[in-house]
KEKE-3310 file (N, C-alpha, C; in steps of 0.2 Angstrom, whole numbers, plus 5000, padded with zeros to 4 digits):
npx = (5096:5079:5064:5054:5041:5029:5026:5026:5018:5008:5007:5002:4990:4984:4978:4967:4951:4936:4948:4951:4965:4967:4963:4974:4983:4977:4976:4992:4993:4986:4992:5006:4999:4995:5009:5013:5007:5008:5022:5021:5013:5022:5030:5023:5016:5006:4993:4980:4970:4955:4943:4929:4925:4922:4931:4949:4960:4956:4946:4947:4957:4966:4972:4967:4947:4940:4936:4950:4961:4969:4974:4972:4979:4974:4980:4978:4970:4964:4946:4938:4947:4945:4930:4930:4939:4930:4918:4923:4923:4913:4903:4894:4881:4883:4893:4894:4896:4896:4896:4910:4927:4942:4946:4945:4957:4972:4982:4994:4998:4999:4999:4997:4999:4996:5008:5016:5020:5018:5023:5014:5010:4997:4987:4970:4962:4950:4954:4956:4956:4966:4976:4976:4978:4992:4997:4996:5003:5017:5019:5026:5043:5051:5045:5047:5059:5060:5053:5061:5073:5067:5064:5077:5082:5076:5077:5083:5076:5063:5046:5038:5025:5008:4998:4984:4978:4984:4994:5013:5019:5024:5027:5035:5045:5059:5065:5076:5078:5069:5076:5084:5091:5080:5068:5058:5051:5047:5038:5028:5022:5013:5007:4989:4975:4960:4962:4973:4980:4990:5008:5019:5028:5037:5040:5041:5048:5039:5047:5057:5072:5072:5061:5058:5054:5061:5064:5053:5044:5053:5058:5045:5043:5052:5050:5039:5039:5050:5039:5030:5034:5033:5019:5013:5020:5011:4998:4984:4978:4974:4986:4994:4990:4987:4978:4976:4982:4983:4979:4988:5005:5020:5018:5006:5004:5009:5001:4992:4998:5004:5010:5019:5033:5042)
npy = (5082:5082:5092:5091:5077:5079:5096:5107:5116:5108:5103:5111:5113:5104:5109:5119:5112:5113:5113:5120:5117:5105:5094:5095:5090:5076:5073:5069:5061:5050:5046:5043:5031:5023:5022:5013:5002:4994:4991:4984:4974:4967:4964:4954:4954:4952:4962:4976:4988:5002:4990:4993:5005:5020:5030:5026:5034:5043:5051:5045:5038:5022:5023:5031:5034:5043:5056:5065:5077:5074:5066:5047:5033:5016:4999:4984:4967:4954:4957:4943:4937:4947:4944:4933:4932:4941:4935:4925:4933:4934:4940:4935:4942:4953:4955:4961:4972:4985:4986:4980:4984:4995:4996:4984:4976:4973:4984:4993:5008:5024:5041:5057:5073:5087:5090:5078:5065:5048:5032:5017:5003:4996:4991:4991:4993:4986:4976:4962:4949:4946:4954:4944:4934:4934:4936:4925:4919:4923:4918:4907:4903:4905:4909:4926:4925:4926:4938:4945:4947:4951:4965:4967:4969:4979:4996:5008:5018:5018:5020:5014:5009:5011:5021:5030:5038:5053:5060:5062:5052:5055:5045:5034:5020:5018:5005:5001:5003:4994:4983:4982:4974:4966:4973:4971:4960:4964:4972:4963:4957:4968:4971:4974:4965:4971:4983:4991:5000:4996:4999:5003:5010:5024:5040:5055:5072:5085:5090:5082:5075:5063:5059:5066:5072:5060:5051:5047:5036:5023:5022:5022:5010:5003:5006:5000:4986:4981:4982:4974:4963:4962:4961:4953:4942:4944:4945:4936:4919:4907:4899:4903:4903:4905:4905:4895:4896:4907:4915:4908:4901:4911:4924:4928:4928:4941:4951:4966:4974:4989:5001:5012:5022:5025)
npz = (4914:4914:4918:4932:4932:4938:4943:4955:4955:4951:4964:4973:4966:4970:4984:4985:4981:4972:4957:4941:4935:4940:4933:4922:4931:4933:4920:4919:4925:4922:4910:4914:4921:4909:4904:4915:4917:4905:4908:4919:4916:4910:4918:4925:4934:4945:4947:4949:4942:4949:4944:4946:4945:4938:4934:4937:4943:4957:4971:4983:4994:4998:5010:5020:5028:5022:5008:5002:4999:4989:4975:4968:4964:4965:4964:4966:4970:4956:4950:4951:4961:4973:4974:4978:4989:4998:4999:5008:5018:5024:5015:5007:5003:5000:4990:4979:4961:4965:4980:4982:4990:4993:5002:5009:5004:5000:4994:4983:4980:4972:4973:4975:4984:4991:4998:4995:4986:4984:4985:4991:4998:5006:5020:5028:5041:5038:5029:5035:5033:5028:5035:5047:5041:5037:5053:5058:5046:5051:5063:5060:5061:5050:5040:5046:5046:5033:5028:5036:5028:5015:5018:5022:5007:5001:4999:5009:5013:5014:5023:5037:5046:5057:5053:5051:5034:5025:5028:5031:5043:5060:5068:5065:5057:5048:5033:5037:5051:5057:5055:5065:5079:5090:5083:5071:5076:5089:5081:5078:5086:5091:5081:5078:5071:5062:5067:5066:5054:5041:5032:5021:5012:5000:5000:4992:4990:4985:4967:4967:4963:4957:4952:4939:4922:4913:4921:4929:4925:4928:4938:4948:4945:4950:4962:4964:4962:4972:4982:4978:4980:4994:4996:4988:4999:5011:5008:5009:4998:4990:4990:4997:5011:5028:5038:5048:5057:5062:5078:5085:5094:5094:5088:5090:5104:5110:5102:5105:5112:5120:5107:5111:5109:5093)
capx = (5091:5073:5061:5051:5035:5023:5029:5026:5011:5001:5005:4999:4985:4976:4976:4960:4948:4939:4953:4953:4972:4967:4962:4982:4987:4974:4981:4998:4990:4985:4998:5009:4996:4995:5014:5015:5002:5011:5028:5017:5011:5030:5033:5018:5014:4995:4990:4974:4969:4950:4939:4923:4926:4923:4937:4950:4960:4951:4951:4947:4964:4966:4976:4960:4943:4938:4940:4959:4965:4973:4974:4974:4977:4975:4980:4973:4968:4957:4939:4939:4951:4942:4922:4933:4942:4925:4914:4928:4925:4907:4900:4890:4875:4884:4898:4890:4902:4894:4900:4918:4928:4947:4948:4943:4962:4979:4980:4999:4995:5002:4995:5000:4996:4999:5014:5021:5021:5019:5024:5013:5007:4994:4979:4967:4960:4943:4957:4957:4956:4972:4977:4974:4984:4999:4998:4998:5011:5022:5018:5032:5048:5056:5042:5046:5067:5060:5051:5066:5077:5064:5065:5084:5083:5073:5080:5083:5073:5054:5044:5033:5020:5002:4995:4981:4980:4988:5002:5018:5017:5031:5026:5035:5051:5065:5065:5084:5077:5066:5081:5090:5087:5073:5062:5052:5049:5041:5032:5025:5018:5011:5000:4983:4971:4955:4961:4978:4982:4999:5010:5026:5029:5042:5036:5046:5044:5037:5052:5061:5074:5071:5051:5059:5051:5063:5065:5048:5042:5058:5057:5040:5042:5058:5049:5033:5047:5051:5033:5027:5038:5030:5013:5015:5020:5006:4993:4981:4977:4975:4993:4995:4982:4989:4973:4974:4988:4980:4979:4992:5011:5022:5016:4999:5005:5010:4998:4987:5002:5005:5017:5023:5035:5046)
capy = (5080:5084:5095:5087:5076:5084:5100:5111:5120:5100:5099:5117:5114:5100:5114:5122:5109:5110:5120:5117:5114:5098:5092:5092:5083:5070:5069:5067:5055:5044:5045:5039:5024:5020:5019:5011:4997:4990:4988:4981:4967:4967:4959:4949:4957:4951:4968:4976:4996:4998:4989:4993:5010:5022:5033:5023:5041:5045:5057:5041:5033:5015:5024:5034:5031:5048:5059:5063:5084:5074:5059:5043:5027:5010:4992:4977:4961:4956:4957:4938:4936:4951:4941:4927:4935:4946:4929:4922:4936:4932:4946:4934:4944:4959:4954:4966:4977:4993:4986:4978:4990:4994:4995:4976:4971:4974:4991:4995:5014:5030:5043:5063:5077:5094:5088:5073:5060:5042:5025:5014:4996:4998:4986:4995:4986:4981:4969:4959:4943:4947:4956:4937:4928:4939:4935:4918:4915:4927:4912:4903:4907:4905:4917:4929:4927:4929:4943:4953:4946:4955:4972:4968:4969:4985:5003:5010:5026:5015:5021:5008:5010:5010:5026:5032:5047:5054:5063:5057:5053:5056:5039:5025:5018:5016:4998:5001:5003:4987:4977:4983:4970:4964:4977:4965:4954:4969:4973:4957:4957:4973:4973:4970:4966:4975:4987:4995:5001:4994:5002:5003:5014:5029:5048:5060:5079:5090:5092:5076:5073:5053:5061:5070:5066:5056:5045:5044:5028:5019:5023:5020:5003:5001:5005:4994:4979:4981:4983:4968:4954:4963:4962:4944:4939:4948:4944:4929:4917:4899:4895:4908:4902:4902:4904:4892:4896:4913:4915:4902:4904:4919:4932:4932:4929:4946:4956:4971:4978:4997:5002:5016:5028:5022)
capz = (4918:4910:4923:4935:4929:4943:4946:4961:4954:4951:4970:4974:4963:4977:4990:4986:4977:4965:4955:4935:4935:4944:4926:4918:4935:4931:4914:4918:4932:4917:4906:4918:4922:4904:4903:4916:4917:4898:4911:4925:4911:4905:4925:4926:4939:4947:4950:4943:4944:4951:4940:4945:4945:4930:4934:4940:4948:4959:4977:4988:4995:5004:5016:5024:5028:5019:5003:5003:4998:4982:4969:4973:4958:4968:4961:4970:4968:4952:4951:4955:4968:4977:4976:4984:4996:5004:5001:5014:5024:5025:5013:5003:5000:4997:4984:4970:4959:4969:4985:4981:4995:4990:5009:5012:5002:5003:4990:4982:4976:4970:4976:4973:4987:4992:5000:4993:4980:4989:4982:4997:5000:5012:5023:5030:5044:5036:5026:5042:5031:5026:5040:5048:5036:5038:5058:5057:5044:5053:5069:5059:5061:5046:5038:5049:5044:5027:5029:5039:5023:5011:5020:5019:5001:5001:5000:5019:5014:5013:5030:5039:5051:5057:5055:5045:5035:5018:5029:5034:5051:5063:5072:5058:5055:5041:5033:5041:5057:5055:5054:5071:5083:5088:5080:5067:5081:5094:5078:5076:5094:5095:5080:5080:5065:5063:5072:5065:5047:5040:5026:5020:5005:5000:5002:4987:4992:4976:4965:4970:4954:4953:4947:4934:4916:4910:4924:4934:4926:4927:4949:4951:4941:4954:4970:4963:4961:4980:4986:4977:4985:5001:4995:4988:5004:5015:5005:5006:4992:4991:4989:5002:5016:5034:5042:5052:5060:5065:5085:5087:5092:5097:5085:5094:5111:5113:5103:5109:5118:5118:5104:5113:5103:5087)
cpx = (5085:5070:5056:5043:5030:5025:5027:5019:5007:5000:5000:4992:4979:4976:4969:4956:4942:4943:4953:4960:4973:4969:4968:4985:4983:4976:4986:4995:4989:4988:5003:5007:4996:5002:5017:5014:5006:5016:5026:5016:5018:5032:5029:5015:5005:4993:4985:4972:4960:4944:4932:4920:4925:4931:4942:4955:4954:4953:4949:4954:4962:4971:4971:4954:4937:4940:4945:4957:4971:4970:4975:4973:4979:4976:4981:4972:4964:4950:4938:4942:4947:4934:4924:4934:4933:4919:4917:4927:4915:4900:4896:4885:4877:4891:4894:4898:4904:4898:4907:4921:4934:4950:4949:4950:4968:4980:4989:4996:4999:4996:5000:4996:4998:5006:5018:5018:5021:5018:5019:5009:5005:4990:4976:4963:4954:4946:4959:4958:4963:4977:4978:4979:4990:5001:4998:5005:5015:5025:5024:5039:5053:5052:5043:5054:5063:5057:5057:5073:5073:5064:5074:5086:5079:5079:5079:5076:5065:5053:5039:5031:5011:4995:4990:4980:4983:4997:5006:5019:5023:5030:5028:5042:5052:5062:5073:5082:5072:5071:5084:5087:5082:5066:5056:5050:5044:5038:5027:5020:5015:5005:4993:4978:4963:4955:4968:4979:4989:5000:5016:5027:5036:5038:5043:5042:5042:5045:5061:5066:5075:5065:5053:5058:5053:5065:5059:5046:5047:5058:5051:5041:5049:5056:5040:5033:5047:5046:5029:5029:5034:5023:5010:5012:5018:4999:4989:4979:4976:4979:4997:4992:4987:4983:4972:4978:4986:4979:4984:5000:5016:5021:5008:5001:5006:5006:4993:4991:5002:5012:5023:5027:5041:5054)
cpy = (5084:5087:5090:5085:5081:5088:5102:5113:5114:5100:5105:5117:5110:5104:5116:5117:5113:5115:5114:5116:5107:5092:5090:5089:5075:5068:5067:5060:5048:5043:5041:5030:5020:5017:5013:5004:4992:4989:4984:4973:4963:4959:4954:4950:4957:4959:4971:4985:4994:4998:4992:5002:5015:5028:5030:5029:5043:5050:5054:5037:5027:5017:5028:5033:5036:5050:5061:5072:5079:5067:5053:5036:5022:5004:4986:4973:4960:4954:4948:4936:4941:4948:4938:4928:4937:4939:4927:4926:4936:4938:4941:4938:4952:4960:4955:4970:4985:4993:4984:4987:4991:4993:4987:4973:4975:4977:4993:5003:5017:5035:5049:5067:5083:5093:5083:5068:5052:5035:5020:5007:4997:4994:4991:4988:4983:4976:4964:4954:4943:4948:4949:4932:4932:4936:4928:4915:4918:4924:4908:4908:4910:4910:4922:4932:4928:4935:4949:4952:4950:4963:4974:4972:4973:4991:5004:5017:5024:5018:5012:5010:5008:5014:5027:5039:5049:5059:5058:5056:5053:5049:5031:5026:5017:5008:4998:5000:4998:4981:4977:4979:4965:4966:4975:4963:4957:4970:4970:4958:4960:4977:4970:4970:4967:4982:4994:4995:4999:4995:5001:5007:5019:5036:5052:5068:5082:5091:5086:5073:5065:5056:5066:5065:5061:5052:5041:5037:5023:5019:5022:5013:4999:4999:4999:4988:4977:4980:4975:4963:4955:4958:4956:4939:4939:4944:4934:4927:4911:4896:4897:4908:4901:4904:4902:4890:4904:4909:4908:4906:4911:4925:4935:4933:4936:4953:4958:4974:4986:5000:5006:5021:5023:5025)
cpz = (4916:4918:4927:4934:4932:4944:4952:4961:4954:4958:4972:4969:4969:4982:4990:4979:4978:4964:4948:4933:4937:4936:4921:4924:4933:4924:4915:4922:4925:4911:4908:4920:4917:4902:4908:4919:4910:4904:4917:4921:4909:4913:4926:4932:4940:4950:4944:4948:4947:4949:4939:4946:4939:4928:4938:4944:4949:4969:4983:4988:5000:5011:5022:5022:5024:5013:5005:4998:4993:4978:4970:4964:4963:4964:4966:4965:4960:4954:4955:4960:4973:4979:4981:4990:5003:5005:5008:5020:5027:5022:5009:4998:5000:4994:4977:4968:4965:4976:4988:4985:4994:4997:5013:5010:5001:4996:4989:4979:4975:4972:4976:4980:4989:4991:4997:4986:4985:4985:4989:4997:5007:5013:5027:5036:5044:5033:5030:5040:5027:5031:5046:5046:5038:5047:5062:5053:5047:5061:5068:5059:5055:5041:5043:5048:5038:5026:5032:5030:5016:5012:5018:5013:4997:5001:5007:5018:5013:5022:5030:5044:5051:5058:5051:5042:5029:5018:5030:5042:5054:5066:5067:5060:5048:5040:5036:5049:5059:5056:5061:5075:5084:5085:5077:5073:5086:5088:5078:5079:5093:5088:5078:5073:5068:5067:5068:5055:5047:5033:5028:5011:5006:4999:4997:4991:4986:4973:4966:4965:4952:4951:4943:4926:4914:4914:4931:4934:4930:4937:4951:4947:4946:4961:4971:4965:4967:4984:4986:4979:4992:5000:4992:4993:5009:5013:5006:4999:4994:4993:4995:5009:5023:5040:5048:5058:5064:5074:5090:5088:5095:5093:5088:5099:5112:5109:5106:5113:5116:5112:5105:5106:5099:5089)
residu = (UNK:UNK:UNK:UNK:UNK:UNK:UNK:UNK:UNK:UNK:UNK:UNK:UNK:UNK:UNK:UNK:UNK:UNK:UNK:UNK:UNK:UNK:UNK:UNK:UNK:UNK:UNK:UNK:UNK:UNK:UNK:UNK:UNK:UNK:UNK:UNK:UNK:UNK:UNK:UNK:UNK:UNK:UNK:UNK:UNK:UNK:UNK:UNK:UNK:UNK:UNK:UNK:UNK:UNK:UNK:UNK:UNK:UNK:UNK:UNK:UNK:UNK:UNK:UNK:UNK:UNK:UNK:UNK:UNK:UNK:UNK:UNK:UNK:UNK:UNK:UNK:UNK:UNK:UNK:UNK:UNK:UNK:UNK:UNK:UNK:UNK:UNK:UNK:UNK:UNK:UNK:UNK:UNK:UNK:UNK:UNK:UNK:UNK:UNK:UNK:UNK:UNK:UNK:UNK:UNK:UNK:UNK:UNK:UNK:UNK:UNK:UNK:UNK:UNK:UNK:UNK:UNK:UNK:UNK:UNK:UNK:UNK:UNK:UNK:UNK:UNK:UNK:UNK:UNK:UNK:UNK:UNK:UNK:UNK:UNK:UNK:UNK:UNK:UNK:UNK:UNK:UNK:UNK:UNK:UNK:UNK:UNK:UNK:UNK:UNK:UNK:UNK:UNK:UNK:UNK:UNK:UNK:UNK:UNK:UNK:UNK:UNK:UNK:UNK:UNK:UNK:UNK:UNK:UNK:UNK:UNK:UNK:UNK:UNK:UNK:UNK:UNK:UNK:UNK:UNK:UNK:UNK:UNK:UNK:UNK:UNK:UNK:UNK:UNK:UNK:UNK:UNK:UNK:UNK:UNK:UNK:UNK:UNK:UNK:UNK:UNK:UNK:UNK:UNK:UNK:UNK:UNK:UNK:UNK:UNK:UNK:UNK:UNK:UNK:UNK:UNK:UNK:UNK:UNK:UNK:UNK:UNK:UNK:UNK:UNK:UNK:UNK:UNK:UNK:UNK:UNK:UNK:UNK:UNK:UNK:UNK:UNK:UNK:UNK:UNK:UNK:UNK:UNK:UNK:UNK:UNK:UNK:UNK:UNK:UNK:UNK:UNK:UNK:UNK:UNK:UNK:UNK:UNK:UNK:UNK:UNK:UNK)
# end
């Protein structure tokens, strides 16, 4: 087994920014993107880094509403799908490049920090137009078995919650603990769009031996695979549109409840 891509020192180096060590993590950062954007094409994968950006690593995450103590590479929507999406949300006259917001859409990222390494599909709750769609189609029931069927067919070691923030938060579930009962079902109820952030991703500690050199792409290309069926199925689009089934149903009826503890 070959040494670990990121080592201890790359994490230890986002402690105290700036620090020019930062500079070979951002190399590896985009070595990593370059290898693995070719296997990303390889799956046909609609996923797009962020265009409008000149650095697309950068130390703004879709998981916080501020700069971020590390690195953050997002993949969203494309440029087109993104004008469409914030026209709909009624941004007309401020769908510029400048303004396009990685917060307004439902964000798969990688993202490196002191502490961890995180695989995460995340909505921030400006993506409410999504966030919308999500609470509608989830009105049906048979979206809502296919959704506990996708988690099925996930690793049990994925978190899910609705915290915001670059740490791990004690306040989430397994995707194993998702499945017990009625769990999915009191999730449904209890969250609220505009209001709550939602993620699901995987957390590695620094030195993690699936992020060893010669196996990092091949796990992040693994835990992508898994995210993407999510992200798919979350996500508004044309094909994708249940709008109109928003506030309708048993998935509304009980949200804004208190979620209490997990």
């Amino acid at each position: 087994m070959s040494g670990a891509y990121f080592t201890i020192d790359d994490h230890l180096a986002l402690t105290s920014l700036p620090n020019h060590n930062v500079q070979t993590l951002t190399d590896k950062f985009s070595e990593l993107h370059r290898l693995f954007f070719r296997r990303m094409r390889d799956h046909n994968w609609d996923l797009h880094p962020h265009w409008d950006k000149a650095a697309i690593i950068t130390t703004h995450s879709a998981a916080s509403s501020g700069e971020i103590n590390g690195l953050a590479l997002p993949y969203l929507r494309s440029k087109e799908q993104r004008q469409l999406v914030e026209r709909l949300m009624g941004r007309d006259g401020q769908v510029t490049s400048s303004a396009l917001d990685i917060h307004r859409h439902p964000v798969i990222e990688l993202r490196i920090t002191p502490t961890h390494l995180a695989i995460e599909l995340i909505m921030s709750p400006l993506s409410w137009w999504d966030q919308r769609n999500l609470i509608g189609k989830l009105s049906i029931d048979r979206h809502r078995q296919a959704l506990r069927s996708a988690f099925a067919e996930i690793d049990g070691d994925f978190r899910f919650g609705f915290w915001e923030g670059t740490e791990l938060s004690d306040m989430h579930l397994t995707s194993r603990q998702v499945l017990r009962g009625n769990v999915l079902d009191e999730w449904i109820g209890t969250f609220s769009d505009g209001q709550d952030w939602l993620r699901v991703g995987v957390w590695y500690e620094p030195g993690h031996p699936s992020l060893a050199t010669d196996t990092i792409l091949s796990e992040v290309v693994r835990r992508f695979s898994a995210l993407y069926r999510l992200y798919t199925f979350m996500m508004w689009t044309s094909n994708n549109n249940f709008q109109s089934f928003y506030r309708s149903g048993p998935a509304f009826s009980g949200r804004g409840k208190d979620l209490g503890t997990f």
